[in-house]
C-alpha positions, 0 to 999 in steps of 0.5 A, a space after each residue: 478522500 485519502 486512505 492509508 493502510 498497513 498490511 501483513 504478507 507471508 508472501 513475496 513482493 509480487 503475490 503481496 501486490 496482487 492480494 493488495 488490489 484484490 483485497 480492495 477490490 473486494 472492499 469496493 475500490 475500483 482500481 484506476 491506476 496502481 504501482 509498486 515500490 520496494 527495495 530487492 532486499 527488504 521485507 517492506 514495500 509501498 502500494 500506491 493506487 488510485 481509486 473511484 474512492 480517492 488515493 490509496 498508499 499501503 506500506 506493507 512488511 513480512 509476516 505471518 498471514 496476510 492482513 490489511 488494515 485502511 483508515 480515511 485520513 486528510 489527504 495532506 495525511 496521505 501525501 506526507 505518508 507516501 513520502 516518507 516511506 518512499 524515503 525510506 525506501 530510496 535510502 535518503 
């Protein structure tokens, strides 16, 4: 199984990070491996993780009050996901 999300932070890059795995922590993800992908400059980065539960990418943005919102997908799905926004991310 795969997973994407999307999450609201009023927070900065780093805080963003650790609400992200602490949050799928609580919703029973047990966390292998995670990195973290954002340009200095933008309100926006992606949190890629590996789980007992299968892959997990969260694109995240600036807001008012922290929210996360996952949903399973096909792993394709996923694949395609982290690399669109990794493009986005590297200007390409």
């Amino acid at each position: 199984m795969a997973y994407i999300g999307f999450a609201r932070s009023p927070h900065n890059p780093s805080r963003t990070y650790e609400m992200i795995l602490d949050e799928l922590k609580k919703l029973g993800f047990k966390v292998i491996f995670s990195k973290h992908h954002w340009m200095g400059d933008a309100p926006f980065g992606l949190v890629i993780v590996e789980t007992n539960r299968g892959d997990v990418a969260i694109r995240w943005s600036l807001g008012d009050e922290f929210r996360l919102k996952l949903e399973e997908v096909e792993k394709e799905d996923h694949d395609e996901f982290v690399e669109d926004t990794l493009e986005y991310l590297s200007g390409d």
